[in-house]
MARBA-3410 file (N, C-alpha, C, O; in Angstrom, 1 decimal):
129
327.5,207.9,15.2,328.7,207.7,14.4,328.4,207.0,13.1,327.5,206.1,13.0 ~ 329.3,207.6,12.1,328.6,206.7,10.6,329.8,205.9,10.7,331.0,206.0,11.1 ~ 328.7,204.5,10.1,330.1,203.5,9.9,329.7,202.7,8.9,329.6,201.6,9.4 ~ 329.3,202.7,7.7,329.2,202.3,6.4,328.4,203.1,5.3,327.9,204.2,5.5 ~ 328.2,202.4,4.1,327.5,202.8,2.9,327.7,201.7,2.4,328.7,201.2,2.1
326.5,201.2,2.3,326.3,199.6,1.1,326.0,200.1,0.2,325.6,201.2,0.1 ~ 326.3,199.0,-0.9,326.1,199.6,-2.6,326.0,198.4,-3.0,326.6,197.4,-2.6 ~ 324.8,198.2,-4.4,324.7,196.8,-4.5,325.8,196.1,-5.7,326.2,196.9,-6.6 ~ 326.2,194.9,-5.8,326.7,194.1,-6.6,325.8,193.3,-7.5,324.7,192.7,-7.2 ~ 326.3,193.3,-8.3,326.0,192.1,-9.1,326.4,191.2,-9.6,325.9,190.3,-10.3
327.5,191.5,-9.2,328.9,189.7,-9.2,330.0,190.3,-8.1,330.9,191.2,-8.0 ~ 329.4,189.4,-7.3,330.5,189.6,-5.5,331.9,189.6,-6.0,332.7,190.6,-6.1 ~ 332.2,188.6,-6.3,333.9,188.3,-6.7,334.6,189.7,-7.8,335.7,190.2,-7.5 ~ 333.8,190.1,-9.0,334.1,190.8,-9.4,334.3,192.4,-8.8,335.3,193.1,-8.9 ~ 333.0,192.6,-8.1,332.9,193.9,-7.3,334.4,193.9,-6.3,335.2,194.9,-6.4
334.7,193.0,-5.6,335.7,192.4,-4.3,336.9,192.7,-5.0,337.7,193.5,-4.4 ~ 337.3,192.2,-6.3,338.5,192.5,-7.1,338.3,193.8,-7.4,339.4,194.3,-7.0 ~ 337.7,194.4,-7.8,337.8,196.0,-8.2,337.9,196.8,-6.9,339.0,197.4,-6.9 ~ 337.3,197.0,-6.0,337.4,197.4,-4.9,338.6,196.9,-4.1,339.0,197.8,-3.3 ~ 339.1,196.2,-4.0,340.8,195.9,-3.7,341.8,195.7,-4.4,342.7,196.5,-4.2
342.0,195.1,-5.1,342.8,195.3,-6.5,343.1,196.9,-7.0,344.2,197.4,-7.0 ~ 342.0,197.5,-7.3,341.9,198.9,-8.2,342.1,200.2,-7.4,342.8,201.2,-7.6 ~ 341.0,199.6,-6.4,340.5,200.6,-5.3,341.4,200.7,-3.9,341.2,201.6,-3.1 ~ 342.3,199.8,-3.5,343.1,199.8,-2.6,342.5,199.3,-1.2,343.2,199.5,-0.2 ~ 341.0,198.5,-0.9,340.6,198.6,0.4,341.1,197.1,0.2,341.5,196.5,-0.9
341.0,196.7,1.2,341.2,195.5,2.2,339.6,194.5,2.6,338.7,194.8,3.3 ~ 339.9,193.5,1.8,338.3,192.9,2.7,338.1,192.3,3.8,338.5,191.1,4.0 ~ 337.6,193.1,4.7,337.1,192.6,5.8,336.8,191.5,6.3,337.5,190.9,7.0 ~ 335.1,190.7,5.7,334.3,189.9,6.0,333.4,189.7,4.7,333.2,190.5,3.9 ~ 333.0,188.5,4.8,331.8,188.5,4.0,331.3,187.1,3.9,332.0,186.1,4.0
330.1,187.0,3.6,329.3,186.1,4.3,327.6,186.0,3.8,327.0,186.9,3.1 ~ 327.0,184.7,4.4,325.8,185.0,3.5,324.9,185.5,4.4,325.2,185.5,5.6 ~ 323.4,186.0,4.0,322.6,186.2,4.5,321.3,185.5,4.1,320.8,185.4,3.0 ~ 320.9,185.0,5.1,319.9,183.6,4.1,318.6,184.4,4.3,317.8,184.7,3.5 ~ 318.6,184.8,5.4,317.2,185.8,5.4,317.0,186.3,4.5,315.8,186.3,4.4
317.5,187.2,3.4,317.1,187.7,2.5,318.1,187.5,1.1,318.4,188.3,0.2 ~ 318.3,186.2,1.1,319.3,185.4,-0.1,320.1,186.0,-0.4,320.3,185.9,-1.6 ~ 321.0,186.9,0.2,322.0,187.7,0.1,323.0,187.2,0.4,323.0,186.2,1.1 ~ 324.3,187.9,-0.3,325.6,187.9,0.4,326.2,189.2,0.7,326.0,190.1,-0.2 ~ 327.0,189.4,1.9,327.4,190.8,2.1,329.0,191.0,2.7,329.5,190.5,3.7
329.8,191.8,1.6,331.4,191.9,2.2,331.5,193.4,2.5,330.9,194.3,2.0 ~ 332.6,193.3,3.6,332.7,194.4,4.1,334.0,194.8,3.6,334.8,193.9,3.7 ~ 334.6,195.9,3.2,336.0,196.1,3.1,335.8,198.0,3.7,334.8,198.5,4.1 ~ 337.5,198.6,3.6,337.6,199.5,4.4,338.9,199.3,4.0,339.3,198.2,3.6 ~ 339.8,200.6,4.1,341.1,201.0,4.0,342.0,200.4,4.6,341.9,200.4,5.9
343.0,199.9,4.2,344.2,198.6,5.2,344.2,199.6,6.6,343.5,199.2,7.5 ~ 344.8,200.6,6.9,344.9,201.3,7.8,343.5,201.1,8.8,343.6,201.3,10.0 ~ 342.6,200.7,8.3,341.4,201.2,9.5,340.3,202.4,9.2,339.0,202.4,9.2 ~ 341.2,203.2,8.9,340.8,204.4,8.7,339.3,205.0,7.8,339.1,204.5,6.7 ~ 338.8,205.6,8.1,337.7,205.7,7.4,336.5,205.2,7.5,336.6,204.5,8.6
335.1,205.1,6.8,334.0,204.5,6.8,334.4,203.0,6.1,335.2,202.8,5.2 ~ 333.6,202.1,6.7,333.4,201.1,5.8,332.5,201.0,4.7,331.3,201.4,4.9 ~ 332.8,200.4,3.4,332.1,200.2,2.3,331.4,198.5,2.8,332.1,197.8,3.5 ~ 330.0,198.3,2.3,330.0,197.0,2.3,329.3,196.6,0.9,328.4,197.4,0.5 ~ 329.5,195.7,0.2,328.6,195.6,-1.0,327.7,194.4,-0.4,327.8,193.6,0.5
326.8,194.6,-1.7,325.6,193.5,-1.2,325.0,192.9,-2.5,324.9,193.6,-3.5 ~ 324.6,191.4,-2.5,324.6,191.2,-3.6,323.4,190.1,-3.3,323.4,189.0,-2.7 ~ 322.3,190.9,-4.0,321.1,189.8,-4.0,320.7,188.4,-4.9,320.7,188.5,-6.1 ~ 320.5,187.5,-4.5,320.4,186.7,-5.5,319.4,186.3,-6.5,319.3,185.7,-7.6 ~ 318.5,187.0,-5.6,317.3,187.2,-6.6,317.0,188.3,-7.3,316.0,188.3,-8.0
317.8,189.2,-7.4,317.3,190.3,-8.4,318.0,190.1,-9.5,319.1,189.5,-9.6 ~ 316.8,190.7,-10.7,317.3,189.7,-12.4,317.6,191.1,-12.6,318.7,191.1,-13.2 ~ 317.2,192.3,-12.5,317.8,193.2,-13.4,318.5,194.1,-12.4,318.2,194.3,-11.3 ~ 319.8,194.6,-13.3,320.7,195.6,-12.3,321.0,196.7,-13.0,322.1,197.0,-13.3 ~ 320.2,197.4,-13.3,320.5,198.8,-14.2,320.5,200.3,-13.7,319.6,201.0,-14.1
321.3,200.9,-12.9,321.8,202.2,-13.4,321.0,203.2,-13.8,320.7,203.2,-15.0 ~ 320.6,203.9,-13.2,319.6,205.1,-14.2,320.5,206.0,-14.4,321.6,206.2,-13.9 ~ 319.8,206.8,-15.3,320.4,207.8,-16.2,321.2,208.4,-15.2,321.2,207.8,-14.2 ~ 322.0,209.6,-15.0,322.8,210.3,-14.1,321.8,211.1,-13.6,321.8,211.3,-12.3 ~ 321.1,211.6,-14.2,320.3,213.1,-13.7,319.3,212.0,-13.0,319.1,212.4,-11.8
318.6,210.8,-13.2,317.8,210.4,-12.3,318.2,209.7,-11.3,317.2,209.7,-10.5 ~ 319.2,209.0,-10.7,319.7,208.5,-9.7,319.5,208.8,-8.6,319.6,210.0,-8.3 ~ 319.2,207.8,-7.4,318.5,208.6,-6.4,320.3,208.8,-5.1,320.5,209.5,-4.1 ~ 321.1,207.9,-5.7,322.3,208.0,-5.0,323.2,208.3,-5.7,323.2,207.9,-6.9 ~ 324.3,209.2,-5.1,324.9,210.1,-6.2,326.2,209.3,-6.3,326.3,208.7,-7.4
327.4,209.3,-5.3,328.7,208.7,-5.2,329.5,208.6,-4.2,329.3,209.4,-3.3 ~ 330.6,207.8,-4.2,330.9,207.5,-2.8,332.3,208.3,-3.6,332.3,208.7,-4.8 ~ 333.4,208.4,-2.7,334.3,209.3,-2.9,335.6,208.7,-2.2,335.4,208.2,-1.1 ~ 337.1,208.6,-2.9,338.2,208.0,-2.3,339.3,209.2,-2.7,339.3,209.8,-3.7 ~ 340.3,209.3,-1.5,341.1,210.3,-1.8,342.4,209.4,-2.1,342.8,208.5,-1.4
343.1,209.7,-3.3,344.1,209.4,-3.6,345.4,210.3,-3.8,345.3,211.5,-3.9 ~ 346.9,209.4,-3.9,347.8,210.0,-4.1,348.6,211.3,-5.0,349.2,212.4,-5.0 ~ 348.0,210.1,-5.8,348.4,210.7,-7.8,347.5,209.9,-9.0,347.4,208.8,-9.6 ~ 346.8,211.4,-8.9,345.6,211.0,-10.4,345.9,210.5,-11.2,345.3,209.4,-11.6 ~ 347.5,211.3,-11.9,347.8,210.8,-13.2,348.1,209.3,-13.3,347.5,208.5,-14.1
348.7,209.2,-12.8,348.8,207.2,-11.9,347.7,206.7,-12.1,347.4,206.1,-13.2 ~ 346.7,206.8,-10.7,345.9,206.3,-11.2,344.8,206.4,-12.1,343.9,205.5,-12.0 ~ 344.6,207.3,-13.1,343.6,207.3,-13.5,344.5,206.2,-15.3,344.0,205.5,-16.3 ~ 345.6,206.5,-15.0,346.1,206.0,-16.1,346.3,204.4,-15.8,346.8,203.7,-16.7 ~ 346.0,203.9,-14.9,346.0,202.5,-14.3,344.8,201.8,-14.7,344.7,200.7,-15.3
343.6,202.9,-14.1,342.2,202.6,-14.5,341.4,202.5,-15.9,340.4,201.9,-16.2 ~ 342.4,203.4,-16.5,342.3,203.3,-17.9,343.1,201.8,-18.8,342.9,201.2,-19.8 ~ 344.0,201.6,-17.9,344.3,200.1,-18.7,343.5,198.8,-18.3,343.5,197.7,-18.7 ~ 342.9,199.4,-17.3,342.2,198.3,-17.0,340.0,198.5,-17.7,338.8,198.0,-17.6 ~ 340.6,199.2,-18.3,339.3,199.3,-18.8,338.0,199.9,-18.3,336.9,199.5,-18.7
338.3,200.9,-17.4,337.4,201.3,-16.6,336.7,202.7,-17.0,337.4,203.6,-17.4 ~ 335.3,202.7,-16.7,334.9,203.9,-17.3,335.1,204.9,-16.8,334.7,204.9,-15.6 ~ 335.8,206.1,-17.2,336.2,207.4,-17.1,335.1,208.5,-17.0,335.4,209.2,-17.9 ~ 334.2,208.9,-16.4,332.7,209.8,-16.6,333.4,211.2,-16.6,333.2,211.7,-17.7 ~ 334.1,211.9,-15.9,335.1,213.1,-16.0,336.2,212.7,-15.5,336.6,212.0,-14.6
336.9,213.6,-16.8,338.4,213.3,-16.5,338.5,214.6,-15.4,337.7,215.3,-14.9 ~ 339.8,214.6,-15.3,340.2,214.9,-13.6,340.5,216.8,-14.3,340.9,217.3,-15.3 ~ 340.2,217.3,-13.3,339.8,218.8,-13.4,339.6,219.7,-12.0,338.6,219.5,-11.3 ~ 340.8,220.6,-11.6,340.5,221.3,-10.8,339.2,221.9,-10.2,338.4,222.4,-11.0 ~ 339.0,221.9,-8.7,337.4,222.2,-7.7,337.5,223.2,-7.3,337.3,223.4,-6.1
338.0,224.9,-8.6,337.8,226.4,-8.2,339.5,226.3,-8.1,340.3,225.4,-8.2 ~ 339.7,227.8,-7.6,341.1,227.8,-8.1,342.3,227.3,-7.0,343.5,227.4,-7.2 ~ 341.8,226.9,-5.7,342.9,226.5,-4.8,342.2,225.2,-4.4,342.4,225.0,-3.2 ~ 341.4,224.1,-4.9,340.8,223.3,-4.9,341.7,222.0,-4.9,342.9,222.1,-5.1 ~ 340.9,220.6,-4.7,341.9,219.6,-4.9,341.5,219.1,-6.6,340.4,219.3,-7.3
342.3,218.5,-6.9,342.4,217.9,-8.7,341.2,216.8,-8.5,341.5,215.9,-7.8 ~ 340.0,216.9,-9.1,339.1,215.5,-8.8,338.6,214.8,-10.2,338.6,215.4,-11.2 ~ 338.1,213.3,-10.2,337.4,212.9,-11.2,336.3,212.0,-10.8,335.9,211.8,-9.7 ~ 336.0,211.5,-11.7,335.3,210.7,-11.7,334.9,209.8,-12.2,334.5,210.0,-13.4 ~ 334.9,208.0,-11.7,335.0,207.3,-12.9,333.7,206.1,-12.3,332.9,206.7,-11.5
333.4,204.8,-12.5,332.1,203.8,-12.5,332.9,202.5,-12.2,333.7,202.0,-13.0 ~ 332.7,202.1,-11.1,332.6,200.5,-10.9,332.0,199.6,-11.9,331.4,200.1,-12.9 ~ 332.1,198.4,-11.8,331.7,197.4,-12.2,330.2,197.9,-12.6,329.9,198.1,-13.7 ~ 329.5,198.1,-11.7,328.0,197.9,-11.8,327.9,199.5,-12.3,328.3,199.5,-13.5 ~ 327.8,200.0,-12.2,328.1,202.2,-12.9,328.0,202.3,-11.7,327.3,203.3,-11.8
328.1,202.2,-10.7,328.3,203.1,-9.5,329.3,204.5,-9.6,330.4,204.3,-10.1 ~ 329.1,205.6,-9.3,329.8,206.9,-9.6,330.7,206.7,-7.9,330.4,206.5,-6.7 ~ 332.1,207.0,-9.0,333.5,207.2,-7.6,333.9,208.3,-8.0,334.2,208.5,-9.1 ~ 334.1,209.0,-6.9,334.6,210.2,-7.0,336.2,210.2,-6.8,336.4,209.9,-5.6 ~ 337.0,210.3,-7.2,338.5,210.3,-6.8,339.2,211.7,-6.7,338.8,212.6,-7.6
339.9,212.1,-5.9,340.1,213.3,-5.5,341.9,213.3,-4.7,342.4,212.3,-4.2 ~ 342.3,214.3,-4.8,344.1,214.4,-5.0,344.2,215.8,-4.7,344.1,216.8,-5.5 ~ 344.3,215.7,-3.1,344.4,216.8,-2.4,345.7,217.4,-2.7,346.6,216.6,-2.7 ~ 346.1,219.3,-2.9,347.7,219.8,-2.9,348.2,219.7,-1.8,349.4,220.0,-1.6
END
């Protein structure tokens, strides 16, 4: 059974607010890890429902950079929402980067986009008919 996908942070509190605030999950837990100077939160959809996301946030790493899109060895995690226009126009007041705006997936497809976390992480947003 799958039951997560970690992704790294590079400011816990801020990642934590975007992902609940923005993103609608709920945080779980979170906590340190001294073995490897870490801290790790878990969040997941209020309902339950779904995989858990956990972020992880090392404290020793100085650099946190994003590679180009075509080089990335991880592609994007994916959330299904209500209403694009909503939110993408939410996301946009909050200043958040837009990578594709939202565009039908073939012709009986759902409405999807795609926009970057805090750190560029690629989210897929998607608004099933």
């Amino acid at each position: 059974m799958f039951t997560h996908t970690s992704i790294r942070a590079s400011n816990m509190d801020r990642s934590i607010d975007f992902y609940t605030r923005l993103m609608g999950l709920k945080l779980l837990s979170r906590r340190e890890i001294k073995q490897t100077n870490a801290e790790i939160a878990f969040l997941q959809d209020p309902k339950g429902k779904g995989a858990k996301l956990e972020l992880t946030h090392y404290r020793d790493q100085k650099k946190f950079i994003q590679a180009e899109y075509q080089n990335r060895l991880f592609d994007h995690i994916a959330f299904e929402i209500k209403d694009m226009n909503k939110t993408i126009s939410k996301l946009r007041s909050e200043k958040i980067t837009i990578t594709d705006e939202p565009y039908t997936l073939g012709p009986a497809g759902p409405l999807i986009a795609f926009i970057e976390d805090p750190d560029g992480t690629l989210i897929e947003l998607i608004e099933r008919k």
